[in-house]
C-alpha positions in Angstrom: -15.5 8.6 24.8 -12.9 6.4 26.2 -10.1 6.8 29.6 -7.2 8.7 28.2 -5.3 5.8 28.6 -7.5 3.8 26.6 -7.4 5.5 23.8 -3.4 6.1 24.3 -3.6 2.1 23.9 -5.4 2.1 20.7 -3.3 5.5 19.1 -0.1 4.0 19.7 -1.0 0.7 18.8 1.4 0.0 15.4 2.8 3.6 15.3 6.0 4.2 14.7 6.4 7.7 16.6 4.6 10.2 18.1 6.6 13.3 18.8 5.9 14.6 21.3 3.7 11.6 22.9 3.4 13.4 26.0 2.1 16.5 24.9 -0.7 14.2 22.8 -1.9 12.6 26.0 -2.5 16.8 27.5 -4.9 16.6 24.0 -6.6 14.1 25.1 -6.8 15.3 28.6 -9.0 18.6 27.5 -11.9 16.0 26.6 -12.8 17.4 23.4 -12.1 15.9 20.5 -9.1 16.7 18.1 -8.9 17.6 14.3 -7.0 14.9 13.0 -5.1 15.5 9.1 -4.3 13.6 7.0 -2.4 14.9 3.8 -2.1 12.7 0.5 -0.7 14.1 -2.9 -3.1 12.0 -5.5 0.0 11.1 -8.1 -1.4 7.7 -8.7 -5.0 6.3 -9.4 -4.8 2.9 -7.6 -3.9 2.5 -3.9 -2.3 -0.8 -2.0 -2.4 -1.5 1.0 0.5 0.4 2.2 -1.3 3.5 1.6 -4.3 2.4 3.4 -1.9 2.2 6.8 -2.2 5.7 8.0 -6.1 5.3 6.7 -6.7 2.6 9.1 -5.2 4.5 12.0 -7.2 7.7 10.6 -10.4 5.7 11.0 -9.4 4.3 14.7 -9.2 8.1 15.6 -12.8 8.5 13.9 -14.2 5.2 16.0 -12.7 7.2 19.1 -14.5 10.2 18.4 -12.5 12.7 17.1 -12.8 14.7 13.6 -10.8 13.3 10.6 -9.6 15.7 7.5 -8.2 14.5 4.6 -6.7 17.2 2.6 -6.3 16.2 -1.0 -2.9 17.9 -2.4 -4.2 19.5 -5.9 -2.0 21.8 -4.5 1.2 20.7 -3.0 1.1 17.3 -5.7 1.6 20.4 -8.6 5.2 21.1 -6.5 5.4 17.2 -5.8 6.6 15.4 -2.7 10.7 15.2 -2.5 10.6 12.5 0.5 12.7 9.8 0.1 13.7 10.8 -3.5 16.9 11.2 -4.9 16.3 13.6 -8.2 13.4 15.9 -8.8 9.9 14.3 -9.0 7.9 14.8 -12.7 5.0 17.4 -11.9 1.7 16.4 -12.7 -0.8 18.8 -14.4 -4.2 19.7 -12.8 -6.7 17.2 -15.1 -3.9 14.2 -13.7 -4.3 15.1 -10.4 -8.0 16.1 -10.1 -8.7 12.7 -11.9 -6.9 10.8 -9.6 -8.0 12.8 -6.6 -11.9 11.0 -7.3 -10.3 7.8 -7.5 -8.3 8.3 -4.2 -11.2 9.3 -2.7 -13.3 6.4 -3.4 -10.9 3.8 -2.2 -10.3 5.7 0.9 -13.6 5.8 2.0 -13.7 2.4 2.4 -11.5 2.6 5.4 -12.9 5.9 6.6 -16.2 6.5 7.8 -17.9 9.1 5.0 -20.1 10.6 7.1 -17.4 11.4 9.7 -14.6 12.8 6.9 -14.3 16.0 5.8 -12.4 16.2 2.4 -10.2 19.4 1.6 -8.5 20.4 -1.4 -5.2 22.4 -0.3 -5.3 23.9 -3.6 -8.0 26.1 -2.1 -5.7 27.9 -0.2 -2.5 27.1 -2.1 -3.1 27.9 -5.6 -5.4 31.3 -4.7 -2.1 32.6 -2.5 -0.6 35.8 -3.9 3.3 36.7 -3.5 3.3 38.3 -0.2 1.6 35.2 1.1 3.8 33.4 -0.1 6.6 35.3 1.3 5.1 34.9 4.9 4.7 31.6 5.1 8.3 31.3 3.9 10.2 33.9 6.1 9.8 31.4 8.8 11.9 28.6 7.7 15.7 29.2 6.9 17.3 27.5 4.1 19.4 25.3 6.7 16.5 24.5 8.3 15.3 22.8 4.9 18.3 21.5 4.4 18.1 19.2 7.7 16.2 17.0 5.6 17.9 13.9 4.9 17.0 13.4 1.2 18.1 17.1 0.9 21.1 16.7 2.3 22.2 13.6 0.2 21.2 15.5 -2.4 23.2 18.5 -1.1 26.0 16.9 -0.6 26.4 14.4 -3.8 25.7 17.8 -5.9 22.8 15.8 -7.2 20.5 18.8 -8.3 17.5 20.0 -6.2 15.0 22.4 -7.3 14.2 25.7 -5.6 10.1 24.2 -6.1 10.9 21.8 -3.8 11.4 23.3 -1.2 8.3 24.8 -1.2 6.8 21.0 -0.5 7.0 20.9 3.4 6.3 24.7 3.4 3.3 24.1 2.1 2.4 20.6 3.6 3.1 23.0 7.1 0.4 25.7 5.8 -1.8 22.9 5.2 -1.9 22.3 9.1 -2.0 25.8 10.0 -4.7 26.4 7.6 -7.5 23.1 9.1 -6.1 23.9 12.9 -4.8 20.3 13.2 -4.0 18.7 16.3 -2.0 15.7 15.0 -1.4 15.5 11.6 -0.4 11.4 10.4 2.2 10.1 7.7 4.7 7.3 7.3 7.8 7.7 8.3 10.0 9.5 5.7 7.1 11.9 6.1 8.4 13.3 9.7 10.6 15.9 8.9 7.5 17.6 6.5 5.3 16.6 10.0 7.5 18.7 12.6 8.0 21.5 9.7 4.1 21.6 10.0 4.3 22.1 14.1 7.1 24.6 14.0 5.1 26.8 12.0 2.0 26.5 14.0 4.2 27.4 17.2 5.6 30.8 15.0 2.2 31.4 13.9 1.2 32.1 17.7 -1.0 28.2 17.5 -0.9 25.3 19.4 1.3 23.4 17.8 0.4 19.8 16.0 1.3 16.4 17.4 3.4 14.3 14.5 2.5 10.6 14.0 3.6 8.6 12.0 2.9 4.9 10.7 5.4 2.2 9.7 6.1 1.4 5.7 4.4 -1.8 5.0 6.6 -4.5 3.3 4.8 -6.5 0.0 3.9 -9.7 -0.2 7.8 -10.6 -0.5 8.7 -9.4 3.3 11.3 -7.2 2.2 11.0 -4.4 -0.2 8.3 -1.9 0.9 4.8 -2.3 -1.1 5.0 -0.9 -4.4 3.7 -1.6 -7.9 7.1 -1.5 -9.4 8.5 -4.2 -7.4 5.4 -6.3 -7.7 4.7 -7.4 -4.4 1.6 -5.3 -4.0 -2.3 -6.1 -2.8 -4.1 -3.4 -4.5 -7.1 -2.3 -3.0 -9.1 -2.4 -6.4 -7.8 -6.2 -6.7 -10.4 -8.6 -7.3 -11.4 -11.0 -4.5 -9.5 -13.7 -5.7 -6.4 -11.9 -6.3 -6.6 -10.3 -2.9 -6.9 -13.2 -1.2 -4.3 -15.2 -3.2 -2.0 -12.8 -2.4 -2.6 -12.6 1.2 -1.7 -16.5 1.5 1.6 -15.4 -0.5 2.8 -13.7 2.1 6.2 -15.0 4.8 4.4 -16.4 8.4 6.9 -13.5 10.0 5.3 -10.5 8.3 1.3 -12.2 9.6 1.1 -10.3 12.6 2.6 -6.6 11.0 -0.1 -7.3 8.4 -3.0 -8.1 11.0 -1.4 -5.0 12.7 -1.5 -2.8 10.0 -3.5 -3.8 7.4 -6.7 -5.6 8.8 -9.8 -4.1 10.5 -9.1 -5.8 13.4 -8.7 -4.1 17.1 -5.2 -3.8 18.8 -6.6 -5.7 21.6 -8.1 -8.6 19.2 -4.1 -8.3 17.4 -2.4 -8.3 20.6 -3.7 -11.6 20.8 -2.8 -12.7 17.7 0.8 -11.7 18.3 0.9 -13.6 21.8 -0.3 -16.9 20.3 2.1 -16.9 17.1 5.4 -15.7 19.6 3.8 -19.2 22.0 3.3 -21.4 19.0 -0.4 -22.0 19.2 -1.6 -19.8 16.2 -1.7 -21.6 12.7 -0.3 -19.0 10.1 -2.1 -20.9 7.4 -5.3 -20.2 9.5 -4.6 -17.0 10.3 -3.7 -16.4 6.6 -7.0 -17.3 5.4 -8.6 -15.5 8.3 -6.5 -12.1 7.3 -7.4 -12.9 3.2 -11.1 -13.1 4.2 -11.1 -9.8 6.0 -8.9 -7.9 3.4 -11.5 -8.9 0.7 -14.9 -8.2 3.1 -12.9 -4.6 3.6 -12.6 -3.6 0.3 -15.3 -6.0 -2.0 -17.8 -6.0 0.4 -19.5 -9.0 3.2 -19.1 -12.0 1.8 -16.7 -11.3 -0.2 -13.9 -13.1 1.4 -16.1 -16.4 1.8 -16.0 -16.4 -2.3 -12.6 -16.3 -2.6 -11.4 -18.7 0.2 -13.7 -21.4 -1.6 -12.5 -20.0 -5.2 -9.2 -20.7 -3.5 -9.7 -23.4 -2.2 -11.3 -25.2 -5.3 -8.4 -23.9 -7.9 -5.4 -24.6 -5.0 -5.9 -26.6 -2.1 -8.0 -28.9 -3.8 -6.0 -28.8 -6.9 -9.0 -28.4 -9.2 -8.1 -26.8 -12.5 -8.5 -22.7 -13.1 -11.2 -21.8 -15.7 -8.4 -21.1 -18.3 -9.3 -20.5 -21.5 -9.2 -21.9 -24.5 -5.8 -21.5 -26.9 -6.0 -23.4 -30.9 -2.5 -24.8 -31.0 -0.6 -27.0 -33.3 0.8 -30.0 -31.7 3.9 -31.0 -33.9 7.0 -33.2 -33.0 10.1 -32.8 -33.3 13.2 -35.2 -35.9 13.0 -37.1 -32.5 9.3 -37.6 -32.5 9.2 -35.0 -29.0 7.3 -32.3 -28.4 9.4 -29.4 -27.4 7.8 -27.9 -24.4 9.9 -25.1 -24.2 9.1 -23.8 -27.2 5.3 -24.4 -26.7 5.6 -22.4 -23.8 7.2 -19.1 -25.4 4.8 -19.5 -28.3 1.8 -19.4 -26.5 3.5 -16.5 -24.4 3.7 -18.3 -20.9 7.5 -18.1 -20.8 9.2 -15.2 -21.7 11.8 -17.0 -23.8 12.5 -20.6 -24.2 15.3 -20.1 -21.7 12.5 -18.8 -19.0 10.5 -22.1 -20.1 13.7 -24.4 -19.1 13.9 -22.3 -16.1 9.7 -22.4 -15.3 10.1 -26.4 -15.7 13.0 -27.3 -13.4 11.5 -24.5 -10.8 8.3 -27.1 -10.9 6.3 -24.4 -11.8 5.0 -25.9 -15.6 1.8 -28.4 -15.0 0.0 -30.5 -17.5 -3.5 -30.6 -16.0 -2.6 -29.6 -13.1 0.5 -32.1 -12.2 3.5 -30.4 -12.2 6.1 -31.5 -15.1 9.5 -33.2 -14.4 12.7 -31.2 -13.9 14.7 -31.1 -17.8 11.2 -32.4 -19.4 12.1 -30.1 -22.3 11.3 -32.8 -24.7 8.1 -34.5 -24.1 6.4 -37.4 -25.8 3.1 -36.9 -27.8 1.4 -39.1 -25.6 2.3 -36.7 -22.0 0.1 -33.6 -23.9 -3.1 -33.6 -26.1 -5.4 -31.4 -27.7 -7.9 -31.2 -24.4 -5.0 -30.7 -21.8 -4.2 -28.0 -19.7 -1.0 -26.1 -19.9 0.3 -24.0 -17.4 2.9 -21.5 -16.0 2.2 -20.2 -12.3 -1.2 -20.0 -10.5 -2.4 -17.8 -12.8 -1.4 -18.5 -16.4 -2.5 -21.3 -18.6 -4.4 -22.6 -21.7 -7.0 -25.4 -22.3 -5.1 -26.6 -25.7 -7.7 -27.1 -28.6 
């Protein structure tokens, strides 16, 4: 096992806090190694990359030597997670959340070593508790206490309703802790309050308490919002190769090194470097891009994988070959002024959402004929600019072989 403060180098590397850090190094101190938890509610089936950031750092703790649970919350994900939310979360029933929980699990054990997880269900202990369980566990939080939270509060205080259920959530995330032992339990960052709720009640339960840590939110692919399906700036982790990697190269130089950081199976020490030679100007973020894209793809699709999509890449974009599109029987009629209208052809064959998207797709540069982007205000075009046998596209992705 590693110098104390070599693995301190390695823990904190891309955390966002560790409360309290000092008492974590006196851990590591003892020599023996720690029950690391990790707590995920499985509410959705498909994972992104943001939710593989406290994974990674789960599986540095495993490469270090210590013991990594992930709890699965059949339990808590019936009460459902209030952090960050403004109005009561939908519950799930038991067949959506068991049926999730096997797909969680599967994509998250492509980060974390199988052999060294163990996987809990909290609805083992959760679901099984009778009333004057219950009851215990809760005498030792005051509603005030609860109330510290800041969703809670906003929600106090804007009269937006809260249900009594939920605060039962970081009750139960805090049993969780006191049920596996844990000695740091991990989370992203509107998950701290539900972290130190978990080492209060260890401390009133007579245990050593748990050491919170938690991980940054990842931005998408825009570098703004956080990842998330709904705004579409996401890189699932059940993408295909080409997509994953496509994606990758989407994303702003400034968010390169947060993503090596966070998101690639690369070490802190290999990253630091990274960093250094994109703040000197040396690095190539187009490189480093392709380098990230590559890895990503290996990660999750297996060796190799990444190779396959840089050239698929390469041969559809940087060499501006053509995408296998495929084929679309079309009618190729002309207008009183002997014009195609483009616009139209492109909400007909559903590449635009409207013919007003289609005006908008052509002046953005984004319409191509064979892979040469159309002129700004081409919404008329003459016969002889697009034949039967031509390529029409919207985007990377979208297009037609017209036949």
């Amino acid at each position: 096992m590693l110098s104390v403060d070599e693995q301190m180098r390695i823990i904190t590397s891309g955390a966002a806090q560790i409360v309290p850090e000092a008492d974590l190094r006196k851990k590591l101190e003892k020599g023996e190694p720690l029950n690391i938890k990790l707590g995920v509610d499985p509410t959705s089936p498909d994972l992104h990359l943001g939710h593989a950031v406290p994974l990674r750092k789960m599986r540095q703790f495993q490469d270090l030597g210590h013991n990594v649970t992930l709890i699965i919350g059949n339990g808590t994900a019936l009460i459902g997670d209030p952090s960050g939310k403004n109005s009561t979360r939908p519950q799930l029933s038991q067949e959506q959340i068991e049926a999730n929980a096997e797909t969680y699990v599967s994509q998250a054990m492509k980060i974390l070593d199988p052999e060294k997880t163990t996987i809990v269900h909290n609805g083992d202990w959760i679901l099984s508790m009778d009333l004057a369980g219950l009851l215990q566990v809760c005498s030792k939080f005051t509603v005030a206490r609860i109330l510290e939270r800041d969703d809670f509060t906003k929600r106090y205080q804007s009269q937006t309703p809260i249900a009594l259920h939920e605060f039962l959530y970081p009750v139960m995330q805090a049993f969780d802790s006191v049920q596996i032992k844990a000695d740091v339990e991990m989370g992203g960052t509107d998950q701290l309050f539900n972290l130190l709720a978990g080492r209060e009640l260890m401390e009133k339960m007579g245990m050593e308490p748990q050491i919170a840590l938690t991980m940054p939110l990842l931005e998408g692919t825009d570098g703004v919002r956080k990842m998330s399906k709904s705004y579409g700036n996401y890189i699932g982790l059940t993408d295909a190769p080409k997509d994953m990697f496509g994606k990758t190269m989407s994303i702003p130089d400034e968010m390169i090194g947060k993503y090596y950081r966070l998101a690639s199976s690369l070490t802190p020490a290999e990253v630091d470097k990274i960093d250094a030679a994109l703040a000197d100007g040396s690095a190539d973020p187009y490189e480093l891009k392709r380098a990230l894209g590559r890895d990503l793809c290996d990660t999750y699709h297996g060796a190799g994988a990444g190779d396959e999509a840089q050239a698929e890449f390469d041969r559809v974009f940087k060499e501006g070959q053509l995408a296998d599109f495929p084929e679309k029987h079309v009618e190729l009629t002309v207008n009183d002024e002997g014009q195609i209208y483009l616009a139209g052809l492109l909400k007909d064959l559903g590449l635009s959402a409207s013919a007003g998207q289609a005006r908008r797709d052509i002046d953005g540069g984004g319409v191509k004929i064979n892979g040469k982007a159309v002129a700004p205000k081409s919404y008329n075009i003459d016969p002889s600019a697009l034949k039967l046998g031509d390529t029409l596209s919207v985007g990377k992705r979208k297009g037609f072989k017209l036949i």
